[in-house]
PyMOL Python script that loads the backbone (N, CA, C, O; Angstrom):
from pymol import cmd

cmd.read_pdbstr("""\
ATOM      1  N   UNK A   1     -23.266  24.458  -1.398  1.00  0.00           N
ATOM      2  CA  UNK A   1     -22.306  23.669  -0.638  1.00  0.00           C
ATOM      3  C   UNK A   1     -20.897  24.210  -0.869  1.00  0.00           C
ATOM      4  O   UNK A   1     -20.445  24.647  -1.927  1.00  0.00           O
ATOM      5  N   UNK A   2     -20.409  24.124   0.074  1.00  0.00           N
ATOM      6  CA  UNK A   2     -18.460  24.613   0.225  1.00  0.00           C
ATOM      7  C   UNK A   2     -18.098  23.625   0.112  1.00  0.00           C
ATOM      8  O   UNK A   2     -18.572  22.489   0.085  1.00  0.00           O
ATOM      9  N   UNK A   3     -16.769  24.276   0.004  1.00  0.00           N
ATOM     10  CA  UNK A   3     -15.724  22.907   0.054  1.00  0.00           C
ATOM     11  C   UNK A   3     -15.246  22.088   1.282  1.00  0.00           C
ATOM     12  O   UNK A   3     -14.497  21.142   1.037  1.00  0.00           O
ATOM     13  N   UNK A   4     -15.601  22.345   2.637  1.00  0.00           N
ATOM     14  CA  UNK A   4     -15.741  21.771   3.778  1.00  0.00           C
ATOM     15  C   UNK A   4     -16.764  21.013   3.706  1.00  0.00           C
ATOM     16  O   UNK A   4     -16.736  19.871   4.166  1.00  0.00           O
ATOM     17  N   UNK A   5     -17.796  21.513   3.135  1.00  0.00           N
ATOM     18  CA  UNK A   5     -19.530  20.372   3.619  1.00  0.00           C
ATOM     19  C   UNK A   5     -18.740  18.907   2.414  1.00  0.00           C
ATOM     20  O   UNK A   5     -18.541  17.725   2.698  1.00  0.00           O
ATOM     21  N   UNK A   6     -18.539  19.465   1.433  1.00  0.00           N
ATOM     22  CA  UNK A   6     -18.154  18.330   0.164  1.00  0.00           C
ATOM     23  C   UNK A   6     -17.135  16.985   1.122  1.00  0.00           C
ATOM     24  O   UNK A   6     -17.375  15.815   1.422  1.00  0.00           O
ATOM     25  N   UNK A   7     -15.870  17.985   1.368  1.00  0.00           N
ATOM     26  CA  UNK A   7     -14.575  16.640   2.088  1.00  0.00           C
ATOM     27  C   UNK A   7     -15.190  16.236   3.249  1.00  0.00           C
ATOM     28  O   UNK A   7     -15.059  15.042   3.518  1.00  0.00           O
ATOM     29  N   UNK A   8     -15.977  17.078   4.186  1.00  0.00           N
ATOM     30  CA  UNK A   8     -16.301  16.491   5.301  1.00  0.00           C
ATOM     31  C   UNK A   8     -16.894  15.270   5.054  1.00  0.00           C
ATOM     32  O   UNK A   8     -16.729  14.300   5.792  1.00  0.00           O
ATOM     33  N   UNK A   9     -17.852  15.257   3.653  1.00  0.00           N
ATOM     34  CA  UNK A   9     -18.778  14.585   3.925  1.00  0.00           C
ATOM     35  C   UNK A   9     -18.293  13.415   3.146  1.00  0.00           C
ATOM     36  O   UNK A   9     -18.932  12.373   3.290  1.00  0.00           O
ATOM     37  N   UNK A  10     -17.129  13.414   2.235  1.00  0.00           N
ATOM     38  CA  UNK A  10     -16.071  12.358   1.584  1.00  0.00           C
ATOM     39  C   UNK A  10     -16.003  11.717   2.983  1.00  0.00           C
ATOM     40  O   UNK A  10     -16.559  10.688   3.367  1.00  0.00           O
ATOM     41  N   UNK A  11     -15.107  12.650   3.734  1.00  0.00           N
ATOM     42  CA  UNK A  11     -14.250  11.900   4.853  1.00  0.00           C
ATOM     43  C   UNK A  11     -15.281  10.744   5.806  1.00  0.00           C
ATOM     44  O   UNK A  11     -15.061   9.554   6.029  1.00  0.00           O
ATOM     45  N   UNK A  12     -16.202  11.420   6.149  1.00  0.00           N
ATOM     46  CA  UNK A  12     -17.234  10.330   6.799  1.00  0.00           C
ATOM     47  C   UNK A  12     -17.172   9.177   6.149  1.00  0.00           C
ATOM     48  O   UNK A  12     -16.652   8.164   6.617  1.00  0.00           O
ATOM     49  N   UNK A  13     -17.804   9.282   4.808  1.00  0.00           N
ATOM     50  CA  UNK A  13     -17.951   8.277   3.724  1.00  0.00           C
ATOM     51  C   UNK A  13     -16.788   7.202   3.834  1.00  0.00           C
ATOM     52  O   UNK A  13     -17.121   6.017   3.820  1.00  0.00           O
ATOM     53  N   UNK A  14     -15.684   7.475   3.923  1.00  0.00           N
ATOM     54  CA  UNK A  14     -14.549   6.649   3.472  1.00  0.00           C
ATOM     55  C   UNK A  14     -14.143   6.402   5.149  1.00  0.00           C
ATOM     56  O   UNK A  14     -13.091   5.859   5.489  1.00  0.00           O
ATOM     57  N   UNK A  15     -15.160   6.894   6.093  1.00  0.00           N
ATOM     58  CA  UNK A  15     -14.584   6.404   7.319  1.00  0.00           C
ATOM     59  C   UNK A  15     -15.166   5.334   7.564  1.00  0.00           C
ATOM     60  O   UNK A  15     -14.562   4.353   7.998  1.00  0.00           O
ATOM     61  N   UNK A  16     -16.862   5.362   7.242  1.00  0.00           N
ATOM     62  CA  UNK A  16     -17.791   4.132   7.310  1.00  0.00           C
ATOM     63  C   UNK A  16     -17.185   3.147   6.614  1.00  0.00           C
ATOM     64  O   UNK A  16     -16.750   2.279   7.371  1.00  0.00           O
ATOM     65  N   UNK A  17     -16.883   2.833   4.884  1.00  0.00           N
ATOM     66  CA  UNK A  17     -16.105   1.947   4.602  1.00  0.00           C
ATOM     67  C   UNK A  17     -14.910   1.283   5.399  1.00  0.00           C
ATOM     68  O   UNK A  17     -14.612   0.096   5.530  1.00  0.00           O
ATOM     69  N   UNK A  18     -14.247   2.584   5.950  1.00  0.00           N
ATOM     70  CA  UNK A  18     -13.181   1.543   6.797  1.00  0.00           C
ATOM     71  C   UNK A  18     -13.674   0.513   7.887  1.00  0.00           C
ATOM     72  O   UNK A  18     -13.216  -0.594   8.171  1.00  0.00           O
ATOM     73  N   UNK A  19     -14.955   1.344   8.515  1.00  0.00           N
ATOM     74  CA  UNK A  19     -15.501   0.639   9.661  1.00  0.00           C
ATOM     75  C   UNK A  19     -15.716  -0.337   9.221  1.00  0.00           C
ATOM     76  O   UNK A  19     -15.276  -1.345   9.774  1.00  0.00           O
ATOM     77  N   UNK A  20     -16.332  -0.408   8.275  1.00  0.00           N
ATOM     78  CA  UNK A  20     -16.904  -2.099   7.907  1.00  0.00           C
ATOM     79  C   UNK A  20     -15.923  -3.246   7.662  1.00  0.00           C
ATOM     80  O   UNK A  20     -15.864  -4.391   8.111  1.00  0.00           O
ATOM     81  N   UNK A  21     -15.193  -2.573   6.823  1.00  0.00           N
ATOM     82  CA  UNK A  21     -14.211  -3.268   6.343  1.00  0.00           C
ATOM     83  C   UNK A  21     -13.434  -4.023   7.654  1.00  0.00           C
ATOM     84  O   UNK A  21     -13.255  -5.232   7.794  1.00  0.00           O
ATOM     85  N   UNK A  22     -13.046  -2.969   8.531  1.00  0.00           N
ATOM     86  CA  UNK A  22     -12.505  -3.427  10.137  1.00  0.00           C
ATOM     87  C   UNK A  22     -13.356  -4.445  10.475  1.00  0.00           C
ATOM     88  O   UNK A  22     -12.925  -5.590  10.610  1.00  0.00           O
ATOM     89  N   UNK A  23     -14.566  -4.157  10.635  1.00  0.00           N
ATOM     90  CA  UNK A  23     -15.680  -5.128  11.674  1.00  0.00           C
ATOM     91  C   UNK A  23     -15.657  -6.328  10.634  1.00  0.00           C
ATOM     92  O   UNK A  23     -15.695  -7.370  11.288  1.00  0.00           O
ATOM     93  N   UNK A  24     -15.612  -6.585   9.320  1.00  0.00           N
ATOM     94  CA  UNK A  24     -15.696  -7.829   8.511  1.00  0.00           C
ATOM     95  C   UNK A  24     -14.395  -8.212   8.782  1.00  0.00           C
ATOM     96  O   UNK A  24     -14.323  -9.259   9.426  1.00  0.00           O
ATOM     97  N   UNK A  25     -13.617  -7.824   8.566  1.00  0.00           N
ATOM     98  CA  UNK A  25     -12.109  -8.820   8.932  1.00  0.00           C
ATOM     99  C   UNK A  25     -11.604  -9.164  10.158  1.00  0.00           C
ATOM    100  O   UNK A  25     -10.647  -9.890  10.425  1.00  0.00           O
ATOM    101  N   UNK A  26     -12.637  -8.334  11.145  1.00  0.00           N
ATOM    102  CA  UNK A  26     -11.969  -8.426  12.688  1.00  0.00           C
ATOM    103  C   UNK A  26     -10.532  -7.420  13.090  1.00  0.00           C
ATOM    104  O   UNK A  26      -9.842  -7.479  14.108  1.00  0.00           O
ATOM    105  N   UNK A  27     -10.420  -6.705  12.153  1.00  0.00           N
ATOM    106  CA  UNK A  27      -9.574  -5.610  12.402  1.00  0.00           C
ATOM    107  C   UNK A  27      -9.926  -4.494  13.513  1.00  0.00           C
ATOM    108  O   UNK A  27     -10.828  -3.662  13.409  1.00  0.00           O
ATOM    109  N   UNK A  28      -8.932  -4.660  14.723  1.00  0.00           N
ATOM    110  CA  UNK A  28      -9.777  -3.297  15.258  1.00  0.00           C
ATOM    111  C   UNK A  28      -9.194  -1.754  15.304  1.00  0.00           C
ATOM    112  O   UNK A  28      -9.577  -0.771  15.939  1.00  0.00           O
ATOM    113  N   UNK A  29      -8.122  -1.942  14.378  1.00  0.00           N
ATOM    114  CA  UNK A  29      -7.156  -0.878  14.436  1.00  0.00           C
ATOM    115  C   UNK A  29      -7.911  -0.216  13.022  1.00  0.00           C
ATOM    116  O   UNK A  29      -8.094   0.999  12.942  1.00  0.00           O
ATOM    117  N   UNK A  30      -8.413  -1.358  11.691  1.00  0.00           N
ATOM    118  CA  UNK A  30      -9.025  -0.279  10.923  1.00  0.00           C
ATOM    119  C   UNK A  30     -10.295   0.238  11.393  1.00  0.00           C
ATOM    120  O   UNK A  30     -10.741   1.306  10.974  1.00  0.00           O
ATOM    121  N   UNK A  31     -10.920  -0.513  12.286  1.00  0.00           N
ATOM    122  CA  UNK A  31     -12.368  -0.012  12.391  1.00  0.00           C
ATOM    123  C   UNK A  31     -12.258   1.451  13.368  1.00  0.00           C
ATOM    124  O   UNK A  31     -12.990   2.426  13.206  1.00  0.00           O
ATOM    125  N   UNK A  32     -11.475   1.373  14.112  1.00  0.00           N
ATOM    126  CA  UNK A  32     -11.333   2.634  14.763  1.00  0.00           C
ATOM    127  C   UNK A  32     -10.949   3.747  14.093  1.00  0.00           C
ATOM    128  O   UNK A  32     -11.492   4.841  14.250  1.00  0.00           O
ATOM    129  N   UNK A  33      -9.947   3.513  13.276  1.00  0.00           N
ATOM    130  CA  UNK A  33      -9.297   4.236  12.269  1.00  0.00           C
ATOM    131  C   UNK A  33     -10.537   4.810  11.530  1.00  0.00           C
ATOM    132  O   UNK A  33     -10.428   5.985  11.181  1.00  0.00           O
ATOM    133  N   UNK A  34     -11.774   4.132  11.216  1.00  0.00           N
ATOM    134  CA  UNK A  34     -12.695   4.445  10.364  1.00  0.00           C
ATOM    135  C   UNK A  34     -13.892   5.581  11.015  1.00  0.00           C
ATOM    136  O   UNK A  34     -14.510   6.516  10.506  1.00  0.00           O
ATOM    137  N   UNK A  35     -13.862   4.964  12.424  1.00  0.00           N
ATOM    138  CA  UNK A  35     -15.063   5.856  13.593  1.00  0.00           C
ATOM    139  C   UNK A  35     -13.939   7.316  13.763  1.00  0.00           C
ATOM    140  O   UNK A  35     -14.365   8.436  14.043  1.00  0.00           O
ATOM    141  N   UNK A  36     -12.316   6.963  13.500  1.00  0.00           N
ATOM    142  CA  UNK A  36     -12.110   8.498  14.116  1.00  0.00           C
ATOM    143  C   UNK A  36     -12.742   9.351  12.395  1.00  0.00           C
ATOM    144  O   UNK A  36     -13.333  10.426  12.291  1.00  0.00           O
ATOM    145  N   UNK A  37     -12.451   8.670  11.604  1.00  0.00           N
ATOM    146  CA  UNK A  37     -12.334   9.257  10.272  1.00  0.00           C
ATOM    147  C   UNK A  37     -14.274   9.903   9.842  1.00  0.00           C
ATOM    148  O   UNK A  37     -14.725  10.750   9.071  1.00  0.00           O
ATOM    149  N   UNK A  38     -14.713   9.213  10.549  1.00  0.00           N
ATOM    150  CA  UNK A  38     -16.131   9.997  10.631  1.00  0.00           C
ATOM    151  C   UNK A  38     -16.356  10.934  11.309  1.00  0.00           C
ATOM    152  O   UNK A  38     -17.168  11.757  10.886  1.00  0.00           O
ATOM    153  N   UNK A  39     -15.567  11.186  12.905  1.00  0.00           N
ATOM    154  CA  UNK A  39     -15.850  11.920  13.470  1.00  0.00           C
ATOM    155  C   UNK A  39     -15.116  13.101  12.718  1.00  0.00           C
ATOM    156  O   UNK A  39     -15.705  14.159  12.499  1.00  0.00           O
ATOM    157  N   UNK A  40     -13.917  12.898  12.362  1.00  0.00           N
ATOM    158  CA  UNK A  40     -12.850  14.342  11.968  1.00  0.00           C
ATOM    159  C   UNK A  40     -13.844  14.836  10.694  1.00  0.00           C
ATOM    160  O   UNK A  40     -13.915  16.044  10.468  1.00  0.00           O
ATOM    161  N   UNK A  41     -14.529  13.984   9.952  1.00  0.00           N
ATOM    162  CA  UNK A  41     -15.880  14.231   8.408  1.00  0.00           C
ATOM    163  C   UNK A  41     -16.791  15.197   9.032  1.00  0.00           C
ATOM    164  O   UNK A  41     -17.087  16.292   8.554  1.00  0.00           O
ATOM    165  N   UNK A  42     -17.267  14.637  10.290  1.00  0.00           N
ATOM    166  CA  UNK A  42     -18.438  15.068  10.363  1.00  0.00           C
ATOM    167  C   UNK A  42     -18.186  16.843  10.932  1.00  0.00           C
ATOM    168  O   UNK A  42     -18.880  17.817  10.641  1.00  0.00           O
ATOM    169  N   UNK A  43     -16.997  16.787  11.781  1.00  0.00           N
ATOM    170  CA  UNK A  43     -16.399  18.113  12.322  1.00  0.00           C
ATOM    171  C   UNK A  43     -16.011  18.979  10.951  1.00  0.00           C
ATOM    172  O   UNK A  43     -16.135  20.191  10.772  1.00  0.00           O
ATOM    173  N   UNK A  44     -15.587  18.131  10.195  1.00  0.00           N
ATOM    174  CA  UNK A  44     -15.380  19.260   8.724  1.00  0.00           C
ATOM    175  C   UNK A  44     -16.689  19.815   7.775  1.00  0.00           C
ATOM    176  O   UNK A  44     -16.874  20.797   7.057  1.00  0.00           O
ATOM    177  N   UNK A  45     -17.330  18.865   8.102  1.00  0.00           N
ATOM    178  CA  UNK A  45     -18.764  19.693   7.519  1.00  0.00           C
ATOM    179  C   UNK A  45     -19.592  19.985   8.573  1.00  0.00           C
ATOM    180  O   UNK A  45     -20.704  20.243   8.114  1.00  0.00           O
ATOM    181  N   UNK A  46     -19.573  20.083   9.999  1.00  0.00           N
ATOM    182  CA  UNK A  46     -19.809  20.997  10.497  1.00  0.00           C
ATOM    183  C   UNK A  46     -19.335  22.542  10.612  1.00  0.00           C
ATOM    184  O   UNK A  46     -20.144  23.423  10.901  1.00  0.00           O
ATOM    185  N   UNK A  47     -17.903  22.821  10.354  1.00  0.00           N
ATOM    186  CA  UNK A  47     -17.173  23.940   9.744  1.00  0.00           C
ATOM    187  C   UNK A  47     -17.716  24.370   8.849  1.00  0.00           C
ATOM    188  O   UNK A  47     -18.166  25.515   8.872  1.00  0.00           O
ATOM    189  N   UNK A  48     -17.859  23.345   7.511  1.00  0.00           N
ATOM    190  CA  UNK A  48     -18.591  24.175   6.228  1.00  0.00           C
ATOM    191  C   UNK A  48     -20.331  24.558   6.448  1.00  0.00           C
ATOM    192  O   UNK A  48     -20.646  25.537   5.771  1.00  0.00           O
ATOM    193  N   UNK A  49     -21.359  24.030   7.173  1.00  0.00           N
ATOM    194  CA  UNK A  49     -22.419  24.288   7.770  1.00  0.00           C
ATOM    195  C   UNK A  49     -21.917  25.619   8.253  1.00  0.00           C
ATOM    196  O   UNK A  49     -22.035  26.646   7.585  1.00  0.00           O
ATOM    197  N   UNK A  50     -21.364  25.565   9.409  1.00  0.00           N
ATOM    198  CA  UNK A  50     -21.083  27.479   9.909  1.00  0.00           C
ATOM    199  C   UNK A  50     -20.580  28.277   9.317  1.00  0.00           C
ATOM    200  O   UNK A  50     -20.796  29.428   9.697  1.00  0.00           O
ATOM    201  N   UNK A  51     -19.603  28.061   8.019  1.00  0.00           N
ATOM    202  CA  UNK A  51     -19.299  29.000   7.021  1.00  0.00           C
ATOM    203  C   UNK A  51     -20.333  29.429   6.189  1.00  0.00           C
ATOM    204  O   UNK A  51     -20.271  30.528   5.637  1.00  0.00           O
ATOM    205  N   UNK A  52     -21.355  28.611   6.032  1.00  0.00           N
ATOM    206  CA  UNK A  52     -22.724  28.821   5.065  1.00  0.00           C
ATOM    207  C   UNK A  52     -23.335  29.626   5.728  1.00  0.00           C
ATOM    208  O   UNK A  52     -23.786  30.638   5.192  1.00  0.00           O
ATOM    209  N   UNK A  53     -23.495  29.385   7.008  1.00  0.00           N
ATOM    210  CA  UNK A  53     -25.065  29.867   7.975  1.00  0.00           C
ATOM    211  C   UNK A  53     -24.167  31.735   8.094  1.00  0.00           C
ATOM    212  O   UNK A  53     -24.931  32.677   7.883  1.00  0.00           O
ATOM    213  N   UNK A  54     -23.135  31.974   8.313  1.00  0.00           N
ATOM    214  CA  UNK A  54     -22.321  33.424   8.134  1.00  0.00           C
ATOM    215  C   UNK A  54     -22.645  34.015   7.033  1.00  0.00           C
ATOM    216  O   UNK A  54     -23.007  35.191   7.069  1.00  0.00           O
ATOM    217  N   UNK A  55     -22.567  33.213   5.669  1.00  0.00           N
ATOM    218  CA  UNK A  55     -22.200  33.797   4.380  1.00  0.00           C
ATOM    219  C   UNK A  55     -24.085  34.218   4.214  1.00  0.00           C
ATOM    220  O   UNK A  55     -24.565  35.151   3.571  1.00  0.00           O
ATOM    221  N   UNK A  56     -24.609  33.469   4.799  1.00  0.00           N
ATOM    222  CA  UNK A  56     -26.367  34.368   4.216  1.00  0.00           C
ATOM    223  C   UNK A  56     -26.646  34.878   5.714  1.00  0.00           C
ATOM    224  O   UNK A  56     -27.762  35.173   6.141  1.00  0.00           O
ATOM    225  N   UNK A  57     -25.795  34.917   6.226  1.00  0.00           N
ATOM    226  CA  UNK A  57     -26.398  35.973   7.321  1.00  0.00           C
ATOM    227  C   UNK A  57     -26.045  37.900   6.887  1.00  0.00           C
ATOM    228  O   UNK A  57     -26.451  38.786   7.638  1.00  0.00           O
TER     229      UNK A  57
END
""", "prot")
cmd.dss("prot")
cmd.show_as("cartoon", "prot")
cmd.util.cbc("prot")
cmd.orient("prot")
């Protein structure tokens, strides 16, 4: 694992918490805040996935 697959996969993590956290309080500014914060996770360890799949090619 790189250091993209690792934060990407922080960033998701701490995006789902926000989501919830939003959807339990009725917040919809954190819960969105939380769905973008998964998507920008999941795009960063998709980066570190294609840096891997290069490095054993």
């Amino acid at each position: 694992m790189n250091k993209d697959q690792v934060k990407g996969t922080a960033e998701k993590v701490k995006g789902k918490v926000n989501e919830a956290i939003g959807r339990t309080t009725g917040n919809a500014k954190q819960e969105i805040k939380g769905e973008v914060q998964q998507v920008a996770g999941q795009a960063r360890k998709n980066l570190g996935d294609l840096k891997e799949a290069v490095k054993k090619a």
